[in-house]
MARGU-644717 format. One line per field, with one value per residue (C-alpha): residue number from 1; x, y, z; residue in three letters. Coordinates in steps of 0.5 Angstrom, whole numbers, plus 2048, in hexadecimal, padded with zeros to 3 digits. Layout:
nr = NUM / ...
px = X / ...
py = Y / ...
pz = Z / ...
rest = Ala / ...
// end
This chain:
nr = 1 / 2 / 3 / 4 / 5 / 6 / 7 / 8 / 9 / 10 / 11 / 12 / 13 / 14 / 15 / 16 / 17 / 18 / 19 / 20 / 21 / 22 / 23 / 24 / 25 / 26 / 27 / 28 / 29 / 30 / 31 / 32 / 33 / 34 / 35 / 36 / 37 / 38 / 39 / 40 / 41 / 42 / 43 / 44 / 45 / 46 / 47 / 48 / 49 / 50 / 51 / 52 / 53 / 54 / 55 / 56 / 57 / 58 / 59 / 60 / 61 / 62 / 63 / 64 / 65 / 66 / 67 / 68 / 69 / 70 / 71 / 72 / 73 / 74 / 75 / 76 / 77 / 78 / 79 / 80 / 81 / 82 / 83 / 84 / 85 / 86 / 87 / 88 / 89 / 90 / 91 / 92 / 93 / 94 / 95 / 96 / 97 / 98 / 99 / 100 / 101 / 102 / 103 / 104 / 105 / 106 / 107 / 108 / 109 / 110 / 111 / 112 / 113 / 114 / 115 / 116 / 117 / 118 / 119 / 120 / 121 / 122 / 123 / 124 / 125 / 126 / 127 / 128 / 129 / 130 / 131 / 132 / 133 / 134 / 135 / 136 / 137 / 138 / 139 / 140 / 141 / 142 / 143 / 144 / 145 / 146 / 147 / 148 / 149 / 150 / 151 / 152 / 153 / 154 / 155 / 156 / 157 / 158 / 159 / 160 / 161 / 162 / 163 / 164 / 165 / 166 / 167 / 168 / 169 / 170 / 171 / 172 / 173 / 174 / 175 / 176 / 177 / 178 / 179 / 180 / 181 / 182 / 183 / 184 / 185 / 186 / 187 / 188 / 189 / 190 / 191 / 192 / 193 / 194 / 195 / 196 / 197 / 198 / 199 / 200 / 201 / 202 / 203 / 204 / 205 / 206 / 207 / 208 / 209 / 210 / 211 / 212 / 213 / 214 / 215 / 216 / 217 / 218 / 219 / 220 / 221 / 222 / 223 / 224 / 225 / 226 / 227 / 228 / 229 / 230 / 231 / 232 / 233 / 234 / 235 / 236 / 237 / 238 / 239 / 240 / 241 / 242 / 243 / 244 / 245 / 246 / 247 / 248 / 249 / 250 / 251 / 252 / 253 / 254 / 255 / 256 / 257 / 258 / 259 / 260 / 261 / 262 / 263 / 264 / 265 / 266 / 267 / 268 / 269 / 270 / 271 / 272 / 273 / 274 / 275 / 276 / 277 / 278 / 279 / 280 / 281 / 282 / 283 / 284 / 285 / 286 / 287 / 288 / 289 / 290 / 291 / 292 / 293 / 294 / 295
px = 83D / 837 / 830 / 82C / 825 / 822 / 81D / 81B / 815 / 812 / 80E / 808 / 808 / 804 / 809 / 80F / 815 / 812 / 810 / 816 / 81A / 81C / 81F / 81D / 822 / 81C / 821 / 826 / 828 / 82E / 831 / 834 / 833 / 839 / 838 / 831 / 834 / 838 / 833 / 82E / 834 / 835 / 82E / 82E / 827 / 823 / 821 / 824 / 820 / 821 / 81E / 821 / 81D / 818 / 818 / 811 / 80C / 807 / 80A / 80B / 810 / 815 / 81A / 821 / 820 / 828 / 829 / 82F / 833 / 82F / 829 / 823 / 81D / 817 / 816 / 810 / 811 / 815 / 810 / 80B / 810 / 812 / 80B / 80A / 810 / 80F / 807 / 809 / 80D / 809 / 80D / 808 / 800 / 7FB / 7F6 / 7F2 / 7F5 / 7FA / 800 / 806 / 80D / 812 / 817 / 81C / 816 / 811 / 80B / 809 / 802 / 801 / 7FA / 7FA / 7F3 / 7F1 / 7F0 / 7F3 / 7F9 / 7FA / 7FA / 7FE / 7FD / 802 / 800 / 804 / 808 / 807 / 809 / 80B / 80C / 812 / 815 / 814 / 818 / 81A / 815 / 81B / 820 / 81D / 81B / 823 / 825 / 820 / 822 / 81B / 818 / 815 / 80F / 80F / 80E / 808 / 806 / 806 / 80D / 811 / 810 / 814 / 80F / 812 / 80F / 815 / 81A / 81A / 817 / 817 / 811 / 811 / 80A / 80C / 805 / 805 / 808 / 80D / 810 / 812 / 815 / 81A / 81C / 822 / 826 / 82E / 831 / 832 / 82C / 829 / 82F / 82C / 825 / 827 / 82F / 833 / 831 / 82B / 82A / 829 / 822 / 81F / 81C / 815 / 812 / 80B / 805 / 7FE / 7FA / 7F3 / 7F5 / 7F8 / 800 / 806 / 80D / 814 / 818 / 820 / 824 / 82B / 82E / 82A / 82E / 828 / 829 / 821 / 81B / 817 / 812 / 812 / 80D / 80F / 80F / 807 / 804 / 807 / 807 / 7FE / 7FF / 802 / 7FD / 7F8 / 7FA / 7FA / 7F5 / 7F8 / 7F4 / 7EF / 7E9 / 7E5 / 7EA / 7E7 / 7EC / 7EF / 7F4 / 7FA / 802 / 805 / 80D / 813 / 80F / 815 / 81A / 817 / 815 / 80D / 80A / 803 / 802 / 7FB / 7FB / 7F4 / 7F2 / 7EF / 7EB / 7EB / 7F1 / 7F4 / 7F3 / 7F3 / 7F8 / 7FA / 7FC / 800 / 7FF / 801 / 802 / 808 / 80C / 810 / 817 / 81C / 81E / 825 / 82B / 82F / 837 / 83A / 842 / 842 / 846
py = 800 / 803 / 7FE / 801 / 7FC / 7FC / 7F9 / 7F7 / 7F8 / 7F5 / 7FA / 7FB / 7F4 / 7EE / 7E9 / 7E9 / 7EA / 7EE / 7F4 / 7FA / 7F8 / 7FD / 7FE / 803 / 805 / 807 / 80B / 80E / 814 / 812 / 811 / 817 / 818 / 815 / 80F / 80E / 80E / 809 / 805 / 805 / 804 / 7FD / 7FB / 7FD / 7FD / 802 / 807 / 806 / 80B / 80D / 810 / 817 / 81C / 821 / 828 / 829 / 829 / 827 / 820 / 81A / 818 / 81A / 816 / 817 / 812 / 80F / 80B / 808 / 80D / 814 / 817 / 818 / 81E / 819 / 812 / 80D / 807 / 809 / 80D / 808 / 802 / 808 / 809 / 802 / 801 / 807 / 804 / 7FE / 800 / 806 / 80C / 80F / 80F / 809 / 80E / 812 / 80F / 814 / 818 / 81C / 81A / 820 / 81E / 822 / 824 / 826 / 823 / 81D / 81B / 813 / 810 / 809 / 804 / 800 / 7F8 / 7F2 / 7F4 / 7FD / 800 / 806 / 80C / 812 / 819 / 81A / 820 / 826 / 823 / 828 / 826 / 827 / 827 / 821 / 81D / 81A / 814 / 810 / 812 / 810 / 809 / 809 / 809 / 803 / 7FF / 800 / 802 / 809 / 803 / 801 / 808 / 80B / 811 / 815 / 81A / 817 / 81D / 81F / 81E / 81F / 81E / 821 / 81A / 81C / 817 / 816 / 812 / 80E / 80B / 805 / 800 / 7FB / 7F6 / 7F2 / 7FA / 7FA / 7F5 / 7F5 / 7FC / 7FD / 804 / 805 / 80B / 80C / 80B / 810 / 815 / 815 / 816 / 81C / 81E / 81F / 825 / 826 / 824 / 81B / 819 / 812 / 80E / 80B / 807 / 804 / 801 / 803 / 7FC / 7FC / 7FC / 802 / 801 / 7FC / 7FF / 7FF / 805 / 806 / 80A / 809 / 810 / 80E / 808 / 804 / 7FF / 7FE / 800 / 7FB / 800 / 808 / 80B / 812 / 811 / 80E / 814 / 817 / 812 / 812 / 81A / 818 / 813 / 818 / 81D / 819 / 815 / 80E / 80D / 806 / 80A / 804 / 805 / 80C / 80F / 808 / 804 / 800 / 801 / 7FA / 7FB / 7F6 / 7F0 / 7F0 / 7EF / 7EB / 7EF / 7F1 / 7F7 / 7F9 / 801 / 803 / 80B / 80F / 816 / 81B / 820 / 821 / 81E / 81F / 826 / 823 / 820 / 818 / 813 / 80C / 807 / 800 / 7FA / 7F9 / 7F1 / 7F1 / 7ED / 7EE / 7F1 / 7F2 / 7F6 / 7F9 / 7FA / 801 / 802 / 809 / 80E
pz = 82A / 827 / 826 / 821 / 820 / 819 / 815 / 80E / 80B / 804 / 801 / 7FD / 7FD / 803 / 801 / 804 / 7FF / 7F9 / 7F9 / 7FB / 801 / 805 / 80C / 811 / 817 / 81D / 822 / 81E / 821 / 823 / 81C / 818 / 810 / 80D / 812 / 80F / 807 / 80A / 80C / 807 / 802 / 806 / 807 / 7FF / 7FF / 7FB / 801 / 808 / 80C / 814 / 818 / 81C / 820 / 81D / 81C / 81B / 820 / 81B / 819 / 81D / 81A / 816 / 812 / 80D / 806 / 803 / 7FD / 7FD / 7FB / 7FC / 801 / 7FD / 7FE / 7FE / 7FD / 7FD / 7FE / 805 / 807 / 807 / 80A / 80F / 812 / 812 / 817 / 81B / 81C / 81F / 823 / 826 / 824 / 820 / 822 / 81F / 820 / 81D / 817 / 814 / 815 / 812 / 811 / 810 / 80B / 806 / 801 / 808 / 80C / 808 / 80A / 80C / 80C / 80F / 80D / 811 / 810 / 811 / 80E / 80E / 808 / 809 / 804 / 803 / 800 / 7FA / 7FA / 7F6 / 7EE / 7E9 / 7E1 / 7DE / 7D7 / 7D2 / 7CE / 7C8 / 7C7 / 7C3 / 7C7 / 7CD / 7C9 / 7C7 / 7CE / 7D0 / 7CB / 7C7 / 7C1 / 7C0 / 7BE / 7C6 / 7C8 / 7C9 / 7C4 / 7CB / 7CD / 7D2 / 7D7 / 7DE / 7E4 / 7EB / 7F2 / 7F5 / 7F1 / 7EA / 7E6 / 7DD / 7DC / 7D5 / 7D3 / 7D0 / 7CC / 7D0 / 7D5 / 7D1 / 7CE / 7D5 / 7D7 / 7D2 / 7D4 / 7D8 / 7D9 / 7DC / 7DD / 7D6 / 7D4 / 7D9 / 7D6 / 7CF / 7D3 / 7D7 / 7D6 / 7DC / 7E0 / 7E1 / 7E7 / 7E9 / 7E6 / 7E5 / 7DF / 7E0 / 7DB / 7DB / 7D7 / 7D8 / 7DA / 7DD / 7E3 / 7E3 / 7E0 / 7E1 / 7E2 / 7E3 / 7E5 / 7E4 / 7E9 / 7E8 / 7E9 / 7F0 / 7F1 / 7F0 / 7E9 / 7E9 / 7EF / 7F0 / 7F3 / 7F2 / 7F7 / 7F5 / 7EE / 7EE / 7F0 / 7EA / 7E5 / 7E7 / 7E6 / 7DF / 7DD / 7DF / 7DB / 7D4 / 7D5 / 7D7 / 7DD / 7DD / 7DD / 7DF / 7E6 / 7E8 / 7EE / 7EF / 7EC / 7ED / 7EB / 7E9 / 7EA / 7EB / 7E8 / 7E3 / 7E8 / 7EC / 7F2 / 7F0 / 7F3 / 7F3 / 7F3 / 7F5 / 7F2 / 7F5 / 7F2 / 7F5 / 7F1 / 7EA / 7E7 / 7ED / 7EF / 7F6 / 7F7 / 7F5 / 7FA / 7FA / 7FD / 7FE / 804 / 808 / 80A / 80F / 80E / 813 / 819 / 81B / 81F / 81C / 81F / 81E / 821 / 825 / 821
rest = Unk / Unk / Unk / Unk / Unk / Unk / Unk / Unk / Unk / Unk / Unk / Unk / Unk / Unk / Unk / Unk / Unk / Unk / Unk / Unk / Unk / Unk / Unk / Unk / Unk / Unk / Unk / Unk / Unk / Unk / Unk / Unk / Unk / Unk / Unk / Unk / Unk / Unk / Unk / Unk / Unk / Unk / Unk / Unk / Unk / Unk / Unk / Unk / Unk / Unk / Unk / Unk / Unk / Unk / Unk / Unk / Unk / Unk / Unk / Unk / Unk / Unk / Unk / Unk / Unk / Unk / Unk / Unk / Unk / Unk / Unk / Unk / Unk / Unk / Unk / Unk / Unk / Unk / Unk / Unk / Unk / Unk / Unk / Unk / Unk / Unk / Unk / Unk / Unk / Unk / Unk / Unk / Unk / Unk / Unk / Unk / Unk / Unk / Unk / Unk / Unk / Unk / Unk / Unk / Unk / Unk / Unk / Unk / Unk / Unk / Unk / Unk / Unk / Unk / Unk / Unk / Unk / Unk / Unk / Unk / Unk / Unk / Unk / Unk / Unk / Unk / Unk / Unk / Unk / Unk / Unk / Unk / Unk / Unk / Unk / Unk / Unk / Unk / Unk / Unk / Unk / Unk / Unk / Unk / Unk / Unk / Unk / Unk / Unk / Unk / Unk / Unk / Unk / Unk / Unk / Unk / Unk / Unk / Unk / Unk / Unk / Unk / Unk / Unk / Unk / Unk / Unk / Unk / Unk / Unk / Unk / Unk / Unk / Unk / Unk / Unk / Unk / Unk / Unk / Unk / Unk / Unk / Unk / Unk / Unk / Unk / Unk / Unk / Unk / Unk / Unk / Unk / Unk / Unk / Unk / Unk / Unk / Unk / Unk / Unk / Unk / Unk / Unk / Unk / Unk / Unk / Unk / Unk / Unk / Unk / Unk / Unk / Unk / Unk / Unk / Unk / Unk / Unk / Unk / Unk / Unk / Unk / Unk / Unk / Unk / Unk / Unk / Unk / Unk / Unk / Unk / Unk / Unk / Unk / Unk / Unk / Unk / Unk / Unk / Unk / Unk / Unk / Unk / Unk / Unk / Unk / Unk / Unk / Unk / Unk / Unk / Unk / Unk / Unk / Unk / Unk / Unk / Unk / Unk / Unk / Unk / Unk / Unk / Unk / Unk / Unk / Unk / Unk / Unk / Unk / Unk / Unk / Unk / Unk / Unk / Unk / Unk / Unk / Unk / Unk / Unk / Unk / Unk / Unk / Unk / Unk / Unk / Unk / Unk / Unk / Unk / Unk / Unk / Unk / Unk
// end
């Protein structure tokens, strides 16, 4: 018999059970690929990380993302809860501060600000715009009128997980959205490769959001890391962000679904030229062993 020891982590959230939960395997070297899918598949969790040996000699860490019924490039809210586990338990340096986490997509850069809590920020992998989509289309496969969109087009922005944002007019536009495999078929036909649907609604904080996974495993996210990078990208690029704001805003997600998130988005540069970072506070839930029979 194996004993592997995990931990559960709420993430982008200070108050225990809201947020994305997210569990994080600390030692997992000696689990092979088809036992981590089982295991994510069983925890049916959003994400499941673990954490294996590096390959790079320039990242602390390096860690492998499975939703609960595939592996994934890049995804934020494991790599935020991620660090946090490996800080506290002294697998990767508390100083200077930072440090990369070698995941499929490449080296993501972590940044740790201290206080009372730490407020642990990643550097948004390289993001690349897409094709757009059909405005009623995309309101028909949420349920929505044309009149609850945005007049913007719906575009394919990605981080290493494609995502398909859709502005809706405000809050209770998307809260009425939902989007199943159907729906998400009518939006992107089959073969194109697996995307997720992320609407939201520009507020004066920054924006408030859902976003719908199902080709994923994921029926809805209550906290989309890899995906905020990009929805600031969008905004910027059509005007959406709170001026008010300057380079700081905040991505409200999974209030819907009772499980709020809160976002922090920080642009570098001139409409992000260098570089946004996403940001957030981590809960500690559960610490636990898990039995795995030999063979």
């Amino acid at each position: 018999m194996a004993l592997y020891r995990y931990r559960v982590v709420d993430v982008f959230t200070e108050t225990a059970l809201e947020g994305n939960p997210l569990a994080v395997f600390p030692d997992a070297s000696g689990i092979d690929d088809r036992t981590m899918q089982k295991i994510a598949r069983e925890l049916n969790l959003s994400e499941t990380v673990f954490v294996v040996p590096v390959t790079r000699a320039d990242c602390a860490a390096r860690i492998r993302i499975f939703t609960s019924t595939m592996e994934i490039l890049f995804a934020g809210h494991p790599t935020v809860g991620a660090s946090f586990v490996l800080l506290e338990d002294a697998l990767v340096p508390k100083e200077p501060g930072h440090f990369l986490l070698e995941e499929k997509v490449g080296p993501v850069a972590v940044r740790v600000e201290p206080g009372d809590r730490p407020l642990i920020w990643l550097k948004t992998p390289p993001i690349q715009f897409g094709r757009t989509y059909d405005r009623a289309i995309c309101g028909r496969a949420l349920g929505l009128d044309q009149a609850d969109l945005l007049d913007i087009a719906p575009q394919l922005v990605s981080a290493g997980n494609p995502n398909i944002f859709i502005p809706a007019r405000d809050k209770g536009a998307v809260d009425r959205a939902w989007l199943d495999l159907s729906g998400l078929r009518s939006i992107q036909p089959a073969g194109e490769g697996p995307v997720c649907v992320f609407v939201f609604a520009p507020t004066a904080d920054g924006a408030y959001s859902r976003m719908f996974a199902p080709e994923h495993g994921v029926i809805e996210d209550p906290a989309t890391g890899s995906a905020t990078g990009p929805l600031a990208a969008y905004m910027l690029r059509n005007g959406l962000t709170p001026r008010d704001k300057g380079s700081r805003f905040i991505s409200e997600q999974g209030t819907k679904m009772g499980r709020r998130s809160l976002l922090h988005v920080l642009i570098h540069g001139e409409n992000g030229a260098d570089g946004i970072e996403v940001g957030g506070y981590v809960t500690p839930l559960v610490e636990a062993t898990m039995t795995l029979a030999d063979g």
